[in-house]
N, C-alpha and C positions, 0 to 999 in steps of 0.2 A: 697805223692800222691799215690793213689790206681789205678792200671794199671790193665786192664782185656787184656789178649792177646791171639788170637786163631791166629792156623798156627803156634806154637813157635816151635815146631823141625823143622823147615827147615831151611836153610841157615841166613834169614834174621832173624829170631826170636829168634835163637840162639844167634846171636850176637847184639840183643837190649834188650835181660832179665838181661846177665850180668852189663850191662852199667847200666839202670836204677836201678837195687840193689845197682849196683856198688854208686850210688848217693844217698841210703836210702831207694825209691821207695818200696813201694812191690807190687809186681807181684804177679797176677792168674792167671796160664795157664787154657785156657779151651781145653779139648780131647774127643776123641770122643770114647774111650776105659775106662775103669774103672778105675777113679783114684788109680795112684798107690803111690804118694806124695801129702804132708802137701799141695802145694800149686797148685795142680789140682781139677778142678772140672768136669763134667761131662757136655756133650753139645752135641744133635744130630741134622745137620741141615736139615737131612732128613723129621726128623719130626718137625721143628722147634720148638725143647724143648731146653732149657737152663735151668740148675741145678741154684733154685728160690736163692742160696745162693753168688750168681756167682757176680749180679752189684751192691746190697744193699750197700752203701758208695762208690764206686766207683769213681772216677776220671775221666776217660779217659778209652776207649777202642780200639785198635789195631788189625785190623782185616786183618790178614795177610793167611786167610785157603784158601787150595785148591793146586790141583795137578799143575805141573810147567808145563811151556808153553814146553819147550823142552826136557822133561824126555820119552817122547816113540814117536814113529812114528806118524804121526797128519794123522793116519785116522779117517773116520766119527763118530766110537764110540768114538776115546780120543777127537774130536772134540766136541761133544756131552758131555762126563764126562769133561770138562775143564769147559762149558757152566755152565752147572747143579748144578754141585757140586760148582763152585763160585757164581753162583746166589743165591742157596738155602743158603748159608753159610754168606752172607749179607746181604740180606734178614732177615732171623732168627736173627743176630746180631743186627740189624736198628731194629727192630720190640723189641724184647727183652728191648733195650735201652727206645724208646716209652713209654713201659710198665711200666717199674719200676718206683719207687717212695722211694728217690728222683734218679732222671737221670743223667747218666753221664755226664758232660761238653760238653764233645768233642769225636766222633771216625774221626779214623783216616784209612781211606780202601784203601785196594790196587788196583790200577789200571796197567796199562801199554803203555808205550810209545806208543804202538799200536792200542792206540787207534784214532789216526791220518791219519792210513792206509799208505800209499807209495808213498807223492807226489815227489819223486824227492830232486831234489835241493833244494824245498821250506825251509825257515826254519822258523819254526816252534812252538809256544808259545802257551803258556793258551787258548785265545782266540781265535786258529784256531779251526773248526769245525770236526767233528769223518770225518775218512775215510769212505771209501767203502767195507775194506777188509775184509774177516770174524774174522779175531784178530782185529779189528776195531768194528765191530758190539759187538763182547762178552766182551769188556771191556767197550764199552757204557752201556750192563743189566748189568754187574757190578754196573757202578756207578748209574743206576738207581733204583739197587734195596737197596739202600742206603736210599731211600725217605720218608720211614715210621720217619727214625732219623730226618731226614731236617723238615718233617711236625709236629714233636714234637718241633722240638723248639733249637735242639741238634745244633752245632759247626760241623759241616762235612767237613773234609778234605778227597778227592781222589785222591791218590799219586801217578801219573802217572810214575813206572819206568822203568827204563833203565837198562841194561843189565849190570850186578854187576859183576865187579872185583874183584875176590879174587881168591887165591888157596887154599880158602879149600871147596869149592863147588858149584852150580851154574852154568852156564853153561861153562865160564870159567874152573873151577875146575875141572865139572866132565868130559867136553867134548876136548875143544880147546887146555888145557896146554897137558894132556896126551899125543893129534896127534902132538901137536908141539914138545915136547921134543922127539918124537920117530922121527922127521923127516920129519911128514908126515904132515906136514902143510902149508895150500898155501891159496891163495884167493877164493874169490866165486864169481862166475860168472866172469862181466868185474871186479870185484875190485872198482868200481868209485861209487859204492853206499854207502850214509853216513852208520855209525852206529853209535845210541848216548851210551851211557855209563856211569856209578857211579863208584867210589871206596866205598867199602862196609863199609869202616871208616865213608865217608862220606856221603853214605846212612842214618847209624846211627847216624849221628848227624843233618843230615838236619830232621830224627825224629822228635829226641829230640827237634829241633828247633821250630817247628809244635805244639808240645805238648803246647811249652812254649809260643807261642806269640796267642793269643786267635782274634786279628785282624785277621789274615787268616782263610778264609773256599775257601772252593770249590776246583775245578783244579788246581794243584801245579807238576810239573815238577818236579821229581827229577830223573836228568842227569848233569852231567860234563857240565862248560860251553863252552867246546871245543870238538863237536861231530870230528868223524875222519873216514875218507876212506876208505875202507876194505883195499884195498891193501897197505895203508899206516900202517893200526895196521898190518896186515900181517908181514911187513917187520919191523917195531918194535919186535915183538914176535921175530923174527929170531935173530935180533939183541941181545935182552935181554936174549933168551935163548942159544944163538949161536947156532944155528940150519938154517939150510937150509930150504928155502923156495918155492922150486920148483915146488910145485902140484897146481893143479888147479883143482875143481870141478866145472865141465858144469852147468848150469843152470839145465837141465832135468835130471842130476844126484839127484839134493835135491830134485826133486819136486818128484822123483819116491818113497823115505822115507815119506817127510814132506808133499808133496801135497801143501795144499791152505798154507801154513805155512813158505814155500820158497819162497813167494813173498815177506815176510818182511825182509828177509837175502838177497836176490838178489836183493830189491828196496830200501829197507831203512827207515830207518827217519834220521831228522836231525834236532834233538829237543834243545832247549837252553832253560835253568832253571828260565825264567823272572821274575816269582814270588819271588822266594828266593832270587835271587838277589838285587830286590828294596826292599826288606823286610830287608836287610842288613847281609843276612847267608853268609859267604866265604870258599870258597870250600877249604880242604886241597890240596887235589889231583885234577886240573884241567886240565892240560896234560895226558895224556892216559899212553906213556912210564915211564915217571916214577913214576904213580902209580903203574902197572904192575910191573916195579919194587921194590917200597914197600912193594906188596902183596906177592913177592916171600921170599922178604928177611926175613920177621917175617910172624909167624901166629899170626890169627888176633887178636888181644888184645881189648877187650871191654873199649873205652874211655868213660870219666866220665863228661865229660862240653860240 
């Protein structure tokens, strides 16, 4: 199978190149800088050009580009550039796909749990409808700027996920384990808001999974089927990392950083994976703690099945 994947340096792309070579696959990265290897090609979705050498046989395409939900402060510009830069970068891909001749099968785009918005308790599947929130609204033009593929005729899957366990990056990695192991880690807000959650193992395989079963399109959930409480992963993290967990951030303390962005860490979701599971995928890691604890014990190793 011929794999086109944009977004491959970041967290999740890194660790789905290895897996699928790992299986024979070959992989094209598309970059938005001047190829500098055999298996990049060049793609701006500024101006929605993709390098004409990029889908020709192609397989499948992985559209995993754009700047991450929690890497700078969520004011109105990164509010803005998270918008922009993932619509144009779908958009261009979906359209791209359209074009060629012959067309890829299947993409496969990123969305985010959040697109659900903050009801609470509710919990929450495929067929519940977008929130209100504005991480709510911009993973809705996400998946609609996916359209141009759907009205060609393409396999569209949007992969709604969930905040990815691992320690080597993410927000996990870059953010949560760091203040934990110093000590400085504690709940948000009351604590009593769900958070859904992946292990990154199983991120990449619920992929692969997607690639492989060609019955599935649309909304697919990929999160653990056991969302958990902040203050319950809270006190896991203490526990696994022995570390104390005495701090607490107020509510108005995230929202003076993150702004509209602290209502999804202070409200939640509380998403369960329905599609993958009547599809028959089984989560390696579906408890929280001791995934966290797998993620710590190895770095991540790209699995192959």
């Amino acid at each position: 199978m011929k794999v086109v994947l944009t977004g491959a340096s970041g967290l999740l792309g890194q660790a789905l190149v290895p897996s699928l070579r790992g299986d024979g696959h070959e992989v094209v990265r598309l970059v938005r800088h001047a190829p500098t290897a055999a298996d990049e090609l060049r793609w701006d979705p500024a101006t929605g050009q993709v390098d004409p050498a990029a889908l020709p046989g192609a397989d499948a395409v992985i559209n995993l580009a754009g700047p991450g939900l929690g890497d700078r402060p969520w004011t109105p510009g990164y509010r803005r550039l998270v918008l922009t830069t993932r619509v144009e970068a779908t958009r261009t891909i979906a359209t791209a796909m359209a074009n060629a001749d012959p067309r890829p099968r299947v993409l496969l785009s990123s969305s985010a749990i959040g697109y659900y918005g903050n009801p609470g308790d509710q919990l929450l599947d495929e067929d519940d409808p977008a929130g209100d929130s504005y991480l709510a609204r911009i993973a809705a033009a996400w998946e609609d700027a996916t359209q141009p593929a759907r009205d060609a005729g393409i396999r569209v899957v949007t992969t709604r996920t969930a905040v990815v366990v691992s320690a080597e990056g993410g927000a996990f990695g870059r953010r949560l384990l760091p203040l934990f192991r110093l000590g400085l880690g504690g709940r948000l807000g009351s604590g009593r808001q769900w958070w859904s959650w992946v292990a990154l193992d199983d991120y990449v395989r619920a992929m692969r999974f997607l690639l492989e079963h060609p019955e599935i399109a649309g909304p697919v959930n990929i999160a653990a089927p056991e969302p958990i409480r902040n203050g319950e992963l809270t006190k896991a993290m203490g526990r696994v990392l022995h570390r104390p967990t005495l701090f607490w951030a107020p509510g108005f303390a995230l929202r003076l950083p993150l702004r509209d962005f602290a209502d999804d860490l202070l409200r939640g979701q509380r998403v369960v994976p329905r599609r993958l599971l009547e599809a028959g995928f089984t989560f390696a890691e579906p408890s929280f703690e001791p995934a966290l604890r797998a993620a710590l014990d190895r770095p991540y190793e790209a699995t192959t099945s």
